[in-house]
C-alpha positions, 0 to 999 in steps of 0.5 A: 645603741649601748650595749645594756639596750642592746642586750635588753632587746636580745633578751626579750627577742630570744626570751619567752612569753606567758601563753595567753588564756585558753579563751584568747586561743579560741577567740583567736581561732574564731576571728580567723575563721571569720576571715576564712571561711565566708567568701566576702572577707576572704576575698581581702584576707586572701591577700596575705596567703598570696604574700606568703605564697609568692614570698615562698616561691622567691625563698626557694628560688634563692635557696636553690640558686636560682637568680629571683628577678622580681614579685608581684602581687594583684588585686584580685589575689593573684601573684608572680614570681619570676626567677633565672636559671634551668627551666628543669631541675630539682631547683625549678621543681622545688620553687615551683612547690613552695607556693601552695605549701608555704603557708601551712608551713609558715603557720605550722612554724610560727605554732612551734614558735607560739607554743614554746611562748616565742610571741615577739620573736614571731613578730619580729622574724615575720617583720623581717620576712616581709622588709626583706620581700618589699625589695623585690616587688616590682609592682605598686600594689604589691608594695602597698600590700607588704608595706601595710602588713609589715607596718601592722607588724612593726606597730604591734611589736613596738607599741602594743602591750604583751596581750595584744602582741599574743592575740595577735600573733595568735590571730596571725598563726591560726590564719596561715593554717586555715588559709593554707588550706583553702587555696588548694580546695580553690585549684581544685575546683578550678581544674574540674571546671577546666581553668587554671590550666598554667597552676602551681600543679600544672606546670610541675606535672610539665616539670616532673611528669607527674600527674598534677592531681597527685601535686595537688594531693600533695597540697592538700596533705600538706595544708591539712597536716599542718593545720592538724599538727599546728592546732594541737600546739596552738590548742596544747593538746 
């Protein structure tokens, strides 16, 4: 690669976009809330907050020092990451909280992103993300799962056309905060029935002492807040 075309891709990295027409933002918002909110679709769509979720407990567990071991991902939406070091601690306490919030926050970023016109950027960041997350998944479903969705990135930053790439990234955005919302609602109903006994929020009650109602609470103030604040980006307001 010269240096000219080297150049050329880093322009168009770095550089802005045009943001697409108020209609493509809404349509976009329409589509995500198709896969959102009716329960037949969300059971698939499900799959990529389990991706973010999963890929945020591996990001902080390297981030505080931890040793990340491995990530697997399952058909029915669930997911494990394992990592080494002090079963205490702020690191463990950390990784532990990144699960649930790592999708609001990802799809508040990438609102910041969108509404500074860094649309390829976006794409290229979330490419990234994902070929640095397939090297630890330890499971062939869960190699299948990133594998497609980094190559749905990849396709789409390469060969699509600048609207595409747009609505796209649009589409992609507004689901990580609307899906960011729905799982904590999920853990919510499932400890009023009694079940999920070994959460997120359970185990950092153990951790902290902390009643996991008020984890939970923190989930949900997070998902909603992001979702508030990312959609008066996204929307301009």
């Amino acid at each position: 690669m010269d240096s000219t075309t080297a150049s050329s891709l880093w322009d168009e990295l770095v550089g802005t976009q045009p943001d697409p027409d108020l209609w493509v933002v809404l349509a976009t918002l329409a589509a995500a809330l198709a896969v959102v909110v009716p329960q037949l679709p969300w059971r698939i769509s499900r799959n990529a907050i389990t991706i973010a979720h999963e890929g945020g407990h591996g990001l902080i567990a390297l981030v505080t020092g931890r040793t990340l071991t491995g990530i697997r991902l399952h058909s029915d939406t669930s997911g494990l990451t394992v990592s080494r070091g002090k079963p205490h601690g702020v690191g463990m306490i950390l990784t532990a909280a990144a699960g649930y919030t790592a999708p609001p926050l990802l799809g508040l970023g990438g609102a910041a992103l969108l509404s500074g016109g860094r649309i390829t950027l976006l794409l290229w960041i979330a490419t990234a993300l994902l070929v640095a997350m397939l090297v630890m998944i330890r499971n062939a479903y869960g190699v299948l799962t990133v594998l497609v969705s980094g190559g749905l990135f990849l396709l789409v930053s390469w060969l699509a056309g600048p609207q595409v790439q747009a609505a796209f990234a649009y589409v992609v955005v507004w689901f990580l905060l609307l899906g960011g919302v729905r799982p904590a609602f999920e853990l919510q109903a499932k400890r009023r029935r009694g079940g999920a006994g070994d959460s997120d929020a359970d185990q950092l009650s153990r951790l902290t002492h902390v009643p996991a109602g008020l984890w939970l609470f923190l989930f949900h103030a997070v998902s909603l807040c992001s979702l508030i604040g990312g959609g008066r980006w996204l929307l301009e307001l």
